[in-house]
C-alpha positions in Angstrom: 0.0 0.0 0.0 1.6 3.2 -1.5 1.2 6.2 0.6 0.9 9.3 -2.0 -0.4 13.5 -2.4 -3.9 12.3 -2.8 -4.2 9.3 -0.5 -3.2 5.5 -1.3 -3.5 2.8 -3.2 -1.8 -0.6 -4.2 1.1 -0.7 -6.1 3.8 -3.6 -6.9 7.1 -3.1 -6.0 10.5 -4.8 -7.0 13.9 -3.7 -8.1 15.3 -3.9 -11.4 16.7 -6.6 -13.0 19.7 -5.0 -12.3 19.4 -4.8 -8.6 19.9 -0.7 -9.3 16.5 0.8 -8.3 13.9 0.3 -6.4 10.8 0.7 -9.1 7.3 0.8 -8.7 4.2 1.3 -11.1 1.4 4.2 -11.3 -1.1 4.9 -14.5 -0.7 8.5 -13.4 3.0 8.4 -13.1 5.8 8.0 -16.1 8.8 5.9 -15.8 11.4 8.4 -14.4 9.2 9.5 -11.5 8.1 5.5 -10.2 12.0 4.5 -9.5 14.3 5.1 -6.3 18.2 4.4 -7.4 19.4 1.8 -4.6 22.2 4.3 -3.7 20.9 7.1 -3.3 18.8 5.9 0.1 20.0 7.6 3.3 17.6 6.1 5.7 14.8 3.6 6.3 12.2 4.0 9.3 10.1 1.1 10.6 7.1 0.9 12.6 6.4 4.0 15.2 9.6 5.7 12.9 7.7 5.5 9.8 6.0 8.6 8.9 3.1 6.6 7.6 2.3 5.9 11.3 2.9 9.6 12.5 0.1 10.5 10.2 -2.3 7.8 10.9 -4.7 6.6 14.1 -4.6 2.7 12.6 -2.7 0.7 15.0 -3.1 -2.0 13.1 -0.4 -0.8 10.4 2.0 0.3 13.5 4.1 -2.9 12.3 3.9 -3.4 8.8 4.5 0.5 7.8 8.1 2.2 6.3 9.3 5.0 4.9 12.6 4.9 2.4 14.1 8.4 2.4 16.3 9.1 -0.5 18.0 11.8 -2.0 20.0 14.8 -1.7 16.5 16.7 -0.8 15.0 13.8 1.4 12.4 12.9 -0.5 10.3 10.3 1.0 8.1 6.4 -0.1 5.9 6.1 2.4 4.4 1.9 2.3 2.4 -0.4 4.4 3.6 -3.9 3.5 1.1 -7.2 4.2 3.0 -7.8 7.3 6.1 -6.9 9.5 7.9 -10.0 8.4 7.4 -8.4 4.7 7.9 -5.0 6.2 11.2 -6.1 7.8 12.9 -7.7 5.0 12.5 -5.3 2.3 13.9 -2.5 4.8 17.2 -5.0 5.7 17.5 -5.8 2.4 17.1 -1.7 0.7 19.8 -1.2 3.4 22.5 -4.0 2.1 22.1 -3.3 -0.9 22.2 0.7 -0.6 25.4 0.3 1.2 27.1 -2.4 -1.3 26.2 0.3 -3.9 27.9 3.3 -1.6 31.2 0.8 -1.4 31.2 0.4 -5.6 30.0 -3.1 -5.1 28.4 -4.4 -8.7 24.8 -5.0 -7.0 23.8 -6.8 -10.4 25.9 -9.6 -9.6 24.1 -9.7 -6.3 21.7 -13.2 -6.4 21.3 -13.3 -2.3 21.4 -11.3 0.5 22.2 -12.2 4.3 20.2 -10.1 6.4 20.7 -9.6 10.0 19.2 -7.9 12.5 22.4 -6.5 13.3 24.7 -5.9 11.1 28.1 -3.9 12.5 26.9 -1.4 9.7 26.0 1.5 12.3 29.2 2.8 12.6 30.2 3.1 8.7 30.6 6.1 6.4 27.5 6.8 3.9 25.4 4.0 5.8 21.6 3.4 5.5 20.4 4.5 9.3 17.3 2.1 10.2 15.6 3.2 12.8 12.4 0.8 13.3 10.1 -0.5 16.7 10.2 -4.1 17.7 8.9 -6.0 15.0 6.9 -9.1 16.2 6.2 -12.1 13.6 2.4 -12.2 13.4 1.1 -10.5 10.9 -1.6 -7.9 11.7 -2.7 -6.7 8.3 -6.0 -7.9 7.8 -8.8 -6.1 5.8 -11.7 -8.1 7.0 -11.3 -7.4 10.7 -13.0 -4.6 11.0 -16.6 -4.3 11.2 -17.0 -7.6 9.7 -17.2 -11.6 10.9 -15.5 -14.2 8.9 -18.1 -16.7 8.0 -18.3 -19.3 5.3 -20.8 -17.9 3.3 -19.2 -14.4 2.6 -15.9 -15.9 1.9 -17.1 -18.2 -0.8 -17.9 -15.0 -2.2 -15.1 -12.8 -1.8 -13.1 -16.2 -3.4 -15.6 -16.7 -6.2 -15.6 -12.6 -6.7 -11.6 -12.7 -7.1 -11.2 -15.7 -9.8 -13.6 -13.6 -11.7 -11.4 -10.6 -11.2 -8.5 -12.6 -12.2 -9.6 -13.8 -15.1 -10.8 -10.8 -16.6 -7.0 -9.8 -15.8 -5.8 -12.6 -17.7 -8.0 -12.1 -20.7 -7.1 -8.1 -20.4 -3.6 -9.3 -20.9 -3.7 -11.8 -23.7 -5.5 -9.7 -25.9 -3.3 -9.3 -28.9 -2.3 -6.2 -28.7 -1.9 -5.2 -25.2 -0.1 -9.1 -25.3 3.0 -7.5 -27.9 2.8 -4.7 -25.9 3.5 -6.0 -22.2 6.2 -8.4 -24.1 8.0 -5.6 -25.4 8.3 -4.1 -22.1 9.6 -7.0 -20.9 6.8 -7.5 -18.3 5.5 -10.4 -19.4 7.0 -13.4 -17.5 7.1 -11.0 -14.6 2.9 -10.9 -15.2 2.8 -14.3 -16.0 4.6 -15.1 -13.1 2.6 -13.6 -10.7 -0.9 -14.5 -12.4 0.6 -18.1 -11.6 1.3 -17.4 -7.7 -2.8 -15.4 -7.3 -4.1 -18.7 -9.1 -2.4 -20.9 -6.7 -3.0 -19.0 -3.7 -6.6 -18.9 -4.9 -6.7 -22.7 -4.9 -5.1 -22.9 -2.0 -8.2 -21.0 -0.3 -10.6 -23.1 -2.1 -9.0 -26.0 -0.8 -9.5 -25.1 2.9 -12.9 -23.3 2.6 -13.7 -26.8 1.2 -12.5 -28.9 4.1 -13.9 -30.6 7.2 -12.3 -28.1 9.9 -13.6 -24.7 8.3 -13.3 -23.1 12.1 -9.5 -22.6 12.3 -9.3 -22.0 8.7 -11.2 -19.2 8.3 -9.3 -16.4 9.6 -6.5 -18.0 7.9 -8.7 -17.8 4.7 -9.8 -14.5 5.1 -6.0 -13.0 5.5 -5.5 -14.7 2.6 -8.1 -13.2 0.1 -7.1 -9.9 1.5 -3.5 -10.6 0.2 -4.6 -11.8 -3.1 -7.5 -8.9 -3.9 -4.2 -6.7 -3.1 -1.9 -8.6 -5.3 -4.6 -8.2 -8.3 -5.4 -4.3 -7.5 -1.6 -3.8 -7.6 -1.2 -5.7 -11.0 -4.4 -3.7 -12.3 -2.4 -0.7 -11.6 0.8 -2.1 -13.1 -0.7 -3.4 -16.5 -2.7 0.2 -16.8 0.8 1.8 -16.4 2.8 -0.3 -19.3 0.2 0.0 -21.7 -0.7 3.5 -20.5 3.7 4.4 -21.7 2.7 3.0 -24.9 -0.3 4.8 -26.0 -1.0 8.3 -23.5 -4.3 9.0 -24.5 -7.8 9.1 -23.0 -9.3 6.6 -25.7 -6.9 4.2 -24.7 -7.7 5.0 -20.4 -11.4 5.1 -21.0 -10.8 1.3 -22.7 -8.4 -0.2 -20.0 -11.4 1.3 -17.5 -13.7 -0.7 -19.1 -11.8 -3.8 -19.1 -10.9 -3.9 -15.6 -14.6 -2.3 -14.6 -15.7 -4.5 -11.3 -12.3 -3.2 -9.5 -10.5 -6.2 -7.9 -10.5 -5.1 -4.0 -13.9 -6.5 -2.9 
């Protein structure tokens, strides 16, 4: 969850293939102004540091919030990730990396990372500062918790709601022409990819809203949809972003609106 101007929304984040920047997508947004370069971060706050938590009353995002400042003007990305865990190792991980960059380190030629919750880094020159809250392993992001009861009935929905969602995402992207032009952006195995993992997860869910023992499973079940409605909102925003660089006009918004009409956060 993307903390921006005019509120938030989900987005998909990873770095580039090169391990260089940090890059994210937005339909409103071009290329340039979507990527952070890895060494130019100066600090990383977690939890009660993050100034997503400053500005909000929701405790339940106290864990699973950070902000990446960067630049020589301390610009900030404010995120909520799905859970501290997530939260915790996308911080460690900017931080390694920012500081291999800082020491001339090739970061492309980076396939793993060690992280540790304490590093010896503190003390060095140019060194990402993380300041961050005990982070317990639990996570607390959960959509459904509020003002709502997990019951059987309304999460057969919500599942049967997102498959739809999905597949109108997979039928928005093998279309032949937004096909050729997510594959010339080199986004297509990375779609693919993650199309696969939603499917699975979406099985998965099936599988236990189908079983015997539905009482432990539901709360399981309901974290779970919240994850994947996420995962499919932050595609929708990704997809209307590469085909959106292609072809900046309203015709072509006003058509990717219709084809994702029905949102996918339920």
């Amino acid at each position: 969850l993307k903390y921006g101007r005019y509120g938030s929304g989900y987005r998909t984040f990873r770095l580039s293939d090169d391990h260089k920047y940090l890059i994210w997508f937005s339909q409103k947004k071009d290329k340039e102004n979507t990527r952070i370069p890895i060494k130019d971060i100066v600090e990383i706050k977690i939890g009660k540091e993050s100034d997503v938590v400053r500005r909000s009353k929701a405790e339940d995002i106290h864990e699973t919030s950070f902000t990446v400042v960067y630049g020589k003007d301390a610009k900030q990305l404010n995120v909520t990730a799905k859970s501290p865990k997530e939260a915790f190792v996308w911080a460690q991980g900017l931080k390694i990396l920012s500081d291999a960059a800082k020491r001339g380190t090739n970061v492309s030629d980076l396939t793993t990372l060690s992280v540790e919750q304490n590093d010896g880094s503190k003390g060095r020159t140019n060194s990402v500062v993380i300041s961050m809250e005990h982070v317990r392993n639990q996570s607390v992001m959960n959509m459904f918790q509020k003002n709502e009861t997990a019951t059987l009935q309304n999460l057969v929905k919500r599942h049967a709601q997102l498959k739809i969602n999905m597949q109108r995402c997979v039928d928005f992207v093998m279309t032949k022409k937004n096909y050729k032009i997510i594959k010339a952006k080199g986004e297509f195995a990375n779609v693919k990819k993650k199309l696969e993992e939603i499917d699975n997860r979406l099985r998965n869910v099936k599988n236990l809203l189908d079983g015997n023992d539905k009482t432990k499973e539901l709360s399981d079940c309901k974290a779970e949809l919240f994850a994947v409605a996420a995962e499919l909102d932050a595609l929708k925003q990704m997809l209307t972003a590469v085909i959106l660089q292609k072809k900046k006009n309203k015709k072509v918004k006003k058509k990717i609106y219709s084809a994702f009409h029905g949102g996918f956060v339920v």
